[in-house]
C-alpha positions as CSV (number, residue, x, y, z in Angstrom):
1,X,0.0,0.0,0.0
2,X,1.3,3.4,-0.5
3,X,2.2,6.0,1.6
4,X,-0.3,7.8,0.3
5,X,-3.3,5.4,0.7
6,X,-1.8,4.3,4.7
7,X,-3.6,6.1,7.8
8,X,-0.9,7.7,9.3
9,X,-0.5,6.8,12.9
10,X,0.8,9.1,15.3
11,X,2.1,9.4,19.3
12,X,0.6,12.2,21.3
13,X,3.7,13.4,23.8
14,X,2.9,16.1,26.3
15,X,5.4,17.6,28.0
16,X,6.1,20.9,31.1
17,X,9.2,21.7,29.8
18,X,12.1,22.1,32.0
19,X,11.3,22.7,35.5
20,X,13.9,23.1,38.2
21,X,13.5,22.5,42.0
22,X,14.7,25.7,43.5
23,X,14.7,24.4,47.0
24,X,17.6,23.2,49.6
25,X,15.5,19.8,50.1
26,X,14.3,17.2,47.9
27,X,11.0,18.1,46.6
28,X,8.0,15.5,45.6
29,X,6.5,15.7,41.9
30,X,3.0,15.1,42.3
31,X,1.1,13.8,39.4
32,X,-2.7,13.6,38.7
33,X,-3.4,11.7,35.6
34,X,-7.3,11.2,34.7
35,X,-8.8,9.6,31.7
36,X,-12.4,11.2,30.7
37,X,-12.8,8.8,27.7
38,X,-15.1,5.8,28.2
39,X,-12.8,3.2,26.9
40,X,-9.2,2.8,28.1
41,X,-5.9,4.2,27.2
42,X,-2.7,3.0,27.1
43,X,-0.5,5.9,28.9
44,X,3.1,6.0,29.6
45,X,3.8,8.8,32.6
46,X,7.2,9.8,33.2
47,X,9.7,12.1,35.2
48,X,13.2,12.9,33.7
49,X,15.7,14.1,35.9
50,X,17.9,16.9,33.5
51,X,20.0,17.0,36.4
52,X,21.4,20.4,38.5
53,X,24.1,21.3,35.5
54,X,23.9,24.3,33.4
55,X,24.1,22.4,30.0
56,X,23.1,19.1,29.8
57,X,22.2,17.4,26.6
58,X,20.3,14.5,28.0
59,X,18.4,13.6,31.2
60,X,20.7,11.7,33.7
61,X,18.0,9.4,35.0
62,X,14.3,8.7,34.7
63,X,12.9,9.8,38.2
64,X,9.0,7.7,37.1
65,X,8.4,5.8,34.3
66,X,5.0,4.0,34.2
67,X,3.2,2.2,30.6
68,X,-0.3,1.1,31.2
69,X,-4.0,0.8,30.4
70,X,-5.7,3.5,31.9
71,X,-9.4,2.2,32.4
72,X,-11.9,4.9,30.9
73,X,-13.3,7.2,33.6
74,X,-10.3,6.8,35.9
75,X,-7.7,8.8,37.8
76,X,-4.6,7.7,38.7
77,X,-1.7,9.4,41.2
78,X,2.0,8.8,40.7
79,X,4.4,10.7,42.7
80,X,8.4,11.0,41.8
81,X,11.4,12.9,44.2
82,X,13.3,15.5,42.4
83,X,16.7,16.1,44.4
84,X,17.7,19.7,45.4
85,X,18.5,22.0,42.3
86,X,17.9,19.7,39.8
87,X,16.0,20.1,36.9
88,X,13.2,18.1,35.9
89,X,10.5,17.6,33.0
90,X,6.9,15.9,33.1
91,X,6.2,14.2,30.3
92,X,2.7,12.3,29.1
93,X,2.6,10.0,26.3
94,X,-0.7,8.6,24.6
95,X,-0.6,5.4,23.0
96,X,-0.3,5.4,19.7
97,X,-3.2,6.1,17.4
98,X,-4.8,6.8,13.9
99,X,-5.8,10.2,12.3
100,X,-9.2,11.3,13.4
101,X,-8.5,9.6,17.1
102,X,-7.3,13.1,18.2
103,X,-10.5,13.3,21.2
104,X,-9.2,10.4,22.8
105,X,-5.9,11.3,23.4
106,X,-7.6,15.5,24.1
107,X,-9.6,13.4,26.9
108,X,-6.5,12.5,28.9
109,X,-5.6,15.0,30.9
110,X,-2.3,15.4,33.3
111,X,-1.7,17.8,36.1
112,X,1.8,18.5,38.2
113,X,2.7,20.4,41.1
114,X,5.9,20.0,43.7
115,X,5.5,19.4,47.5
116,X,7.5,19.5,50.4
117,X,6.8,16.2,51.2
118,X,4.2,13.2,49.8
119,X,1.1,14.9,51.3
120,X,2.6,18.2,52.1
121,X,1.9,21.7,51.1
122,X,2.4,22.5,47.2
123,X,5.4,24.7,46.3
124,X,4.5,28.1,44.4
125,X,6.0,27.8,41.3
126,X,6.2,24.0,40.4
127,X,2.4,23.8,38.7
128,X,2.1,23.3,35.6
129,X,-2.3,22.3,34.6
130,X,-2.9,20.4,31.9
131,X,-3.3,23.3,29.5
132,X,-0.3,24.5,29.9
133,X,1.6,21.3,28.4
134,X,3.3,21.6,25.5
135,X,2.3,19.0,22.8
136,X,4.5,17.3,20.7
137,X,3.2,14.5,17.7
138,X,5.9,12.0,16.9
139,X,5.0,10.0,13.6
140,X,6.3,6.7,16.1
141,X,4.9,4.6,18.4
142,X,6.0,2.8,21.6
């Protein structure tokens, strides 16, 4: 079949950016992932530690990395410690899907904020809502 006549299928990555934990203390990356569709997803959730240099060209470890089915209707916490001064990115992946899918992967939605502690009070500056991910469409698939 040609390239032309092949539904193009597409990965939906979502990212904050570069964040950086400004604090003296290790600092908790909460995570509230929700799924509004009525059928699952398959999500992969992760936190990449970019480290506390000025230039790095790739993260030095993966702080969270989850794949799964996310039943429909369903919302799921995941938490990940940042070390003092390091930077760090959120990143949501949707499974991979065909053109015309984009409402499924729209449906999942992804919120981060820092605490002081698992439970503890949220630090100013470390929110990012789900709107204000950036969205990136790779033409691959995990």
């Amino acid at each position: 079949m040609s390239d032309e006549g092949r539904r193009r299928r597409e990965q939906v990555v979502r990212t904050t950016g570069i964040l950086q934990n400004n604090l003296a203390v290790v600092v908790t990356a909460h995570l509230d992932l929700v799924n509004l569709n009525n059928d699952p997803v398959e999500v992969r959730v992760q936190v990449l530690n970019w480290g506390d240099a000025v230039t790095q060209t790739n993260p030095v470890s993966t702080l969270l990395d989850v794949t799964q089915m996310l039943p429909g209707n369903t919302r799921m916490a995941f938490n990940a410690a940042v070390p003092a001064s390091f930077h760090y990115e959120v990143r949501l992946t949707v499974g991979c899907r065909n053109d015309g899918d984009r409402e499924m992967d729209e449906n999942v939605l992804l919120t981060t904020y820092g605490r002081t502690a698992v439970g503890g009070g949220v630090v100013n500056g470390l929110t990012v809502l789900d709107s204000q991910f950036q969205t990136v469409r790779i033409d691959t698939c995990f």
